[in-house]
C-alpha positions as CSV (number, residue, x, y, z in Angstrom):
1,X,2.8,26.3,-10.1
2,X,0.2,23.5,-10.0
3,X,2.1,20.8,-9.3
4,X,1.7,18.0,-6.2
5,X,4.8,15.9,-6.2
6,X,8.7,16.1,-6.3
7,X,10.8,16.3,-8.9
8,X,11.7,12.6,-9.0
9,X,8.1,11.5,-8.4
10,X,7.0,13.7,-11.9
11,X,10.1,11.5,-13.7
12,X,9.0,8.6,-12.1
13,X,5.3,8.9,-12.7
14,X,5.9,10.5,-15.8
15,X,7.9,7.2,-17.0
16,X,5.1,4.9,-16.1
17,X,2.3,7.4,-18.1
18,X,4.3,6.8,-21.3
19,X,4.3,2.5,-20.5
20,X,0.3,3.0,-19.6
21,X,-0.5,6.1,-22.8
22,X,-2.8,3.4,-24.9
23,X,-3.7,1.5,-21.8
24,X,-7.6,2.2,-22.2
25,X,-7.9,0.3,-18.7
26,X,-5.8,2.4,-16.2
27,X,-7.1,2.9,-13.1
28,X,-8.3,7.0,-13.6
29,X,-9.0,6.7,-9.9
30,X,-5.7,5.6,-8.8
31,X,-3.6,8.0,-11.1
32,X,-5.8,11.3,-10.4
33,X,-6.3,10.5,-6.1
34,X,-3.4,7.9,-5.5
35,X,-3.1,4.3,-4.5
36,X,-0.1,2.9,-1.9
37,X,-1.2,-0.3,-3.3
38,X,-0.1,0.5,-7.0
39,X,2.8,3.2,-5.6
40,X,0.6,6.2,-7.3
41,X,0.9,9.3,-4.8
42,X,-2.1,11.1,-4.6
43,X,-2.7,14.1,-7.6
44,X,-0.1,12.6,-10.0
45,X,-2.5,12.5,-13.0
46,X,-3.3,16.5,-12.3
47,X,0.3,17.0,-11.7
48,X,1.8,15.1,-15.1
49,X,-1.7,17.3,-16.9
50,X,-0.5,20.0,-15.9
51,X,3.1,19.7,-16.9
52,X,1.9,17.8,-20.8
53,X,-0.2,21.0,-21.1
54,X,2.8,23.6,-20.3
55,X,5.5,21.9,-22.0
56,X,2.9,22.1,-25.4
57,X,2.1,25.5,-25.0
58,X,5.8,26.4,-24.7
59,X,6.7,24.5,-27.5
60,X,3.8,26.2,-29.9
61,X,3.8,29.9,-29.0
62,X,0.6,31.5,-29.8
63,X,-1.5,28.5,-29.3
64,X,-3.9,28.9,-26.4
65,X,-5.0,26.3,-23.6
66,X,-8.9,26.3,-24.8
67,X,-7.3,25.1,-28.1
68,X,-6.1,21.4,-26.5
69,X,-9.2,20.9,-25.5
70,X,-10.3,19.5,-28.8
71,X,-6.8,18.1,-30.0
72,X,-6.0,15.0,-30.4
73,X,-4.0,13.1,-27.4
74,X,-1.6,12.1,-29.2
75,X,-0.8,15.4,-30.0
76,X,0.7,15.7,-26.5
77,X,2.1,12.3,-25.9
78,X,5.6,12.9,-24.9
79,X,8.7,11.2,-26.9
């Protein structure tokens, strides 16, 4: 598994993706390599990928990872 924070840091991060999903000015740098100053650990933008992409692909057997690459985001935006 690919993933670089708890449990409780994926539901807490994971919370604050869904506030920031049409946010067009996040900081990429802080949610991809962290920031103490905006309480980001380090990898939680690789970690929450990586978790969007696995609960899809479970949810749509028979769809393949190369396929997301041209969806839509919205596609994956969790409820």
């Amino acid at each position: 598994m690919a993933v670089a924070l708890t449990p409780q840091q994926t539901a807490a991060m994971a919370a604050r993706a869904r506030e920031e999903w049409d946010n067009r000015r996040y900081n990429h740098f802080a949610w991809f390599f962290g920031s103490d100053e905006l309480d980001i650990p380090r990898w939680a933008g690789y970690s929450l990928g990586f978790q969007l992409v696995g609960d899809y692909l479970d949810g749509h057997p028979g769809t393949s990872a190369g396929a997301l690459a041209t969806m839509s985001s919205e596609a994956l935006r969790p409820s």
